[in-house]
N, C-alpha and C positions, 0 to 999 in steps of 0.2 A: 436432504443433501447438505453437507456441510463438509468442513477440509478444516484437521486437526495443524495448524500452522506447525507447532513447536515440533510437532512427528514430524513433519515432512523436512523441515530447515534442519532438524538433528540430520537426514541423509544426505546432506549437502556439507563435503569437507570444506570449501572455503567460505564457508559461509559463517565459520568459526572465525576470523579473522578480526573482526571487530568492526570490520566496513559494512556500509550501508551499499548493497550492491543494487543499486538502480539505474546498470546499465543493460538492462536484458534486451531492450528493442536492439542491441546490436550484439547480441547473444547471452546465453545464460552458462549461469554456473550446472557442473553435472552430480549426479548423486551418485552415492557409493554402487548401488546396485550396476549402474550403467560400467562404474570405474571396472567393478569387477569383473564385469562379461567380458572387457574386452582384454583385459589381463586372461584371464580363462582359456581366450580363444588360442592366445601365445602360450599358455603354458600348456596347453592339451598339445599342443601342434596344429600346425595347418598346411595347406600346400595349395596348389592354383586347381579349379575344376575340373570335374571331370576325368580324373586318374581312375588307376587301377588298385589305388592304396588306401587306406583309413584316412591319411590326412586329407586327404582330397575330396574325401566322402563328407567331413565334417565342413571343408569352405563350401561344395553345394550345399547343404542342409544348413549354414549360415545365412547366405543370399537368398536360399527359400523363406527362411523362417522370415530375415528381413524387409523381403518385400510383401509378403502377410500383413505383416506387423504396417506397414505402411498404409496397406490397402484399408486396413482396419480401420486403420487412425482419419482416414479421411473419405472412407463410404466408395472407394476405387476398388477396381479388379487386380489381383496380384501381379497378372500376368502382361499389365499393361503398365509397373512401376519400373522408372528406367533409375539409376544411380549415376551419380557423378561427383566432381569436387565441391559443388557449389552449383547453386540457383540460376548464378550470372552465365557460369561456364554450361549449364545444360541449355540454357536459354538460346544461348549465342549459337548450339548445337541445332537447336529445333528451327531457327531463325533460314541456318543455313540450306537445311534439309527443305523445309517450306515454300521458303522463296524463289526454289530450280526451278519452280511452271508459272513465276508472275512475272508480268510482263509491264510495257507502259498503260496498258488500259487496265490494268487493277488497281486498286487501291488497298490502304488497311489505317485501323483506328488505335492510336494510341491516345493515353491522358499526361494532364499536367500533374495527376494526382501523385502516379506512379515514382516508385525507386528504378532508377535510370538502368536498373536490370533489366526492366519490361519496358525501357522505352530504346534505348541505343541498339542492342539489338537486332530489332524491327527495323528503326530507322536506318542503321546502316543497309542491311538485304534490303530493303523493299529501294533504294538508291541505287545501288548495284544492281536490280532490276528494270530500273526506270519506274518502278508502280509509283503511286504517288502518295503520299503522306498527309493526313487527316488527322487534329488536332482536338480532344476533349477538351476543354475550359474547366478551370474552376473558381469557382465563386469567391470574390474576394472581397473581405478578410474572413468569413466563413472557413473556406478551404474545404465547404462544399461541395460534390463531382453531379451535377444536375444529371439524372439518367433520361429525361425526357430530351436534352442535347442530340442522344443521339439518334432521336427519328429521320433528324436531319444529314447526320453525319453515314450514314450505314446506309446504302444502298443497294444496288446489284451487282458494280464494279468491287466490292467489299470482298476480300480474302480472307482476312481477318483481325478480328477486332482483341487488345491485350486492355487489362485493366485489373487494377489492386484490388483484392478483397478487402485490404485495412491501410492507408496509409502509415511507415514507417515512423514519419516524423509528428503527426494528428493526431493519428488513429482512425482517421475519418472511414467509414464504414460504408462504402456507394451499397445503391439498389443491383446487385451483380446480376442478380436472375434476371431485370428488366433489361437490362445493357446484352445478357446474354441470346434470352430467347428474340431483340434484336436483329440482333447475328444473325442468328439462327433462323429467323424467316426470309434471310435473302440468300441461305447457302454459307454464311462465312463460318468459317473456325472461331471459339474465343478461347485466348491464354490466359486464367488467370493466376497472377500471382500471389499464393497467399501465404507467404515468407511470416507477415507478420500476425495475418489473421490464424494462422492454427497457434500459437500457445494461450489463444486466449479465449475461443470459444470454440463450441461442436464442431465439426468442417463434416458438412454431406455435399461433393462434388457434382452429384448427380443432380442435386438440388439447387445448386449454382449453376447449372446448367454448363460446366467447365468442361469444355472439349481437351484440355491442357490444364492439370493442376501443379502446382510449385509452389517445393517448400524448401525448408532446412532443414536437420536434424538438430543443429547446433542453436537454434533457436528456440526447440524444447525438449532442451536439456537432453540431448544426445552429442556425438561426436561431428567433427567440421564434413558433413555428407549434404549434399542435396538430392534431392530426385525431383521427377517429373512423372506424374502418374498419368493415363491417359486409356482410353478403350484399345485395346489390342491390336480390335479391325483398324482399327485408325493408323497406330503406327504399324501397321503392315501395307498402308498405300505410301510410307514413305522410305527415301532411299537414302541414309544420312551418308557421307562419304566413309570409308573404313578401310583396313585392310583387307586386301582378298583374302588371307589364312583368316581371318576372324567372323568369331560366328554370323550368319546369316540370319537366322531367328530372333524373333522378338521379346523381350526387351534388349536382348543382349547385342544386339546390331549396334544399338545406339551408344555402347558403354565402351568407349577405348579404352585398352590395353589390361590391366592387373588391376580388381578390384581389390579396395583395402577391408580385406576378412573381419581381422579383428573389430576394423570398425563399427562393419555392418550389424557386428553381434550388440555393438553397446546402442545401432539405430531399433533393435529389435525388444533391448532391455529398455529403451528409453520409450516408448509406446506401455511395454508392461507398466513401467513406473506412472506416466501418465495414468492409466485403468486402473491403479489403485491408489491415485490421489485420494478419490474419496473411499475409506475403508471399508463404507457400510456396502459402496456400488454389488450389486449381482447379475450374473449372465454371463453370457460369453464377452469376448473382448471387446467386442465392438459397442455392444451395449454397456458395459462397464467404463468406458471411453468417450458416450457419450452421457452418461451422469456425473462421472466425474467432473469434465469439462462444462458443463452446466454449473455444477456449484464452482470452478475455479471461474467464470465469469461473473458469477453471485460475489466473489470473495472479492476479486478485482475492482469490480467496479463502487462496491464499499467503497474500498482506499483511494479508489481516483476521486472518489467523491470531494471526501477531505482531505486530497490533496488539492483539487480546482478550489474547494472553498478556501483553505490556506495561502492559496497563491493570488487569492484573487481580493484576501485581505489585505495583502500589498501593496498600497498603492503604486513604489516605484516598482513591481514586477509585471510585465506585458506579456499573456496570453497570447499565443500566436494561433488562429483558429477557433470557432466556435461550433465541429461538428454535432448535430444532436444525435447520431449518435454513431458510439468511437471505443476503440480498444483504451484499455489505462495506460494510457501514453503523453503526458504534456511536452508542451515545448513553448517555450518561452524566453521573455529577455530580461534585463535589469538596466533601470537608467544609470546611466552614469558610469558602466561597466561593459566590456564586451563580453562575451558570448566565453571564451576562451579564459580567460580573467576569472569570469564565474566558475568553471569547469574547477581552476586550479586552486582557489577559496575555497572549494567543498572537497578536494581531493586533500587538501591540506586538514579539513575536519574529517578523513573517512568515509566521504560518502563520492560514489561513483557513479559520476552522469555524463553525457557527451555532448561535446559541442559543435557548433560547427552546421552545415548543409545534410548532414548523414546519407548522403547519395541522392540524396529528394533534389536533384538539382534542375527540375523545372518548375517543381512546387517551391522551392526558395524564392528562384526568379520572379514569378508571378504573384507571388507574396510582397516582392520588394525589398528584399533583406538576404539575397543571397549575397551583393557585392559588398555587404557590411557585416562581412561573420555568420551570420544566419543567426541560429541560437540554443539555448541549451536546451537538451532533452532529457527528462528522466521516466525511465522507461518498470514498471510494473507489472510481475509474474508472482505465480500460485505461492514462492515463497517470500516476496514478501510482506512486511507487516506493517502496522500504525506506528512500531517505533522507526522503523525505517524511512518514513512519509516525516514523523513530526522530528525526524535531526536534519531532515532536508529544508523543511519549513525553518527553525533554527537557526540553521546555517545561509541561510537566505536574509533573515532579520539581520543579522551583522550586517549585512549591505545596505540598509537604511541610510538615506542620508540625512536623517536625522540623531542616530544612533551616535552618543558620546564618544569620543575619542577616533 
């Protein structure tokens, strides 16, 4: 298993650009093939589901292929892949629908680890219920998420328990099957969110023990879609609010109003393009999807390598987190410089990282560095490379405050 870099970066138009694009943890660039599906979808024609005409035949047979292509990608059943604008926006959907039957005597678990999609959510409904709110810790300056925490925390009153597959801003990688099956021995739901964990390695949800799995498209290398995948029977014991004209059935209850067609065609090319990351992959999609993804976390964690060893030649650059083990994701600071400051020294060389809390606004807090900027992040995916790692490295050295002039 291995992934031809220069093939796959040639399908990436802005990757011609000259920038060192190492802002993927907050989305990636798309590849031609993706561009074209969803140009395709406009220039064929389309129309809303369910008609009596050819366009209409072609948007269901989009939403099918796309929710396929979903299920593929992360070991889910099709018919349990719901769509939306975004992660945060289906979240806030599931939170609503969940919370109609908790009361003051439930409870539910969230973490510090989490992107404040998987925590505000919750917290709001489970308030508006009266349930009560249950806090995971994380280990500080590790940025560790202990799974034996939660024998304590998960009990009988438990509804359910939300938890990151991958830290955003770390990469920290918890024990999710342990935190799951948890749950799962007192009766609760777990949602996990794995926004940041599928571009980076296999996702089998069944094998996370995920009663609620969540992603993005636009984090690998698809267009700005979220979904939330889930067992069928499951969401058929819930009632999300909707229109009375709109469908009744499942997935489609949960999905208001006009889904965006074309997009879903470029969520369905962007799964294919994934399965043939690695070129030599064989089988069907799913198996193709998952070798690929096995060598893109082969390839990854190469370059985080010597990206942690570069950064940690540093002296004035501060590692924020030492999980053992984590998506290619650093975050970190510079003495003498804020968070921001940095961002715009390396923006000003070409290279594109982000600064700032990136939504991790519990893990900042509990880190101690959220009311001082937080810090920079540079985020690593299948395209890129060691020259992109060593002009960040580079571009980092000019910050020396040893460094002449």
């Amino acid at each position: 298993m291995s992934l031809d870099i220069s093939r796959i970066r040639a399908l990436y138009p802005a990757l011609s650009d000259g920038y060192a694009w190492l802002d993927a943890a907050a989305g990636t660039q798309v590849p031609q093939p993706v561009i074209d599906a969803i140009g395709a979808a406009y220039a064929h024609g389309i129309g809303n589901t369910h008609g009596a005409f050819p366009a209409s035949a072609r948007s269901d047979e989009i939403v099918s292929k796309a929710r396929q292509a979903v299920a593929d990608l992360v070991g889910g059943d099709p018919g349990g892949v719901v769509f939306g604008p975004n992660m945060t926006t289906l979240t806030y959907r599931f939170a609503y629908a969940l919370a109609k039957d908790w009361g003051p005597e439930d409870e539910i678990v969230v973490s510090q680890l989490d992107h404040d999609a998987n925590v505000r959510p919750w917290v709001q409904a489970a308030t508006r219920a009266g349930a009560r709110v249950r806090w995971a810790t994380v280990e500080v300056p590790s940025g560790e998420l202990p799974a034996a925490q939660y024998d304590e925390l998960v009990n009988e009153r438990t509804r359910l328990v939300a938890v990151s597959a991958a830290s955003n801003v770390l990469g920290t990688m918890p024990d999710v099957r342990r935190i799951t099956d948890r749950a799962h021995a007192v009766g609760a739901l777990a949602y996990v969110d794995g926004v940041h964990a599928t571009p980076h390695t296999p996702i089998d949800m069944v094998a996370l023990g995920a009663d609620f799995y969540a992603t993005s498209a636009y984090k690998w290398s698809g267009p700005h879609i979220g979904t939330v995948i889930a067992r069928p029977e499951l969401l058929e014991r819930l009632s999300p609010d909707k229109l009375a004209s709109s469908p009744d059935e499942v997935p489609d209850r949960f999905e208001t109003g006009t889904p965006p067609f074309a997009d879903l065609a470029g969520v369905a090319a962007a799964v294919d393009h994934l399965a043939g990351l690695d070129s030599e992959a064989t089988g069907d999609r799913r198996t193709r999807l998952l070798t690929s993804m096995t060598a893109v976390e082969a390839h990854e964690q190469a370059e985080l390598a010597h990206l942690l060893k570069g950064l940690s030649s540093l002296p004035f650059v501060d590692l924020v987190g030492s999980p053992a083990r984590r998506t290619a994701t650093a975050y970190f600071r510079v003495a003498g410089h804020t968070p921001q400051q940095v961002a715009e020294h390396l923006a000003a060389r070409q290279i594109n990282v982000w600064d700032g809390h990136c939504y991790a606004w519990e893990l900042t807090k509990a880190l101690g560095i959220r009311e001082s900027g937080s810090a920079v992040r540079a985020g690593l995916v299948h395209y890129n490379d060691r020259s992109d790692v060593d002009r960040l490295l580079n571009g980092l050295e000019e910050l020396s405050p040893r460094r002449p002039g």
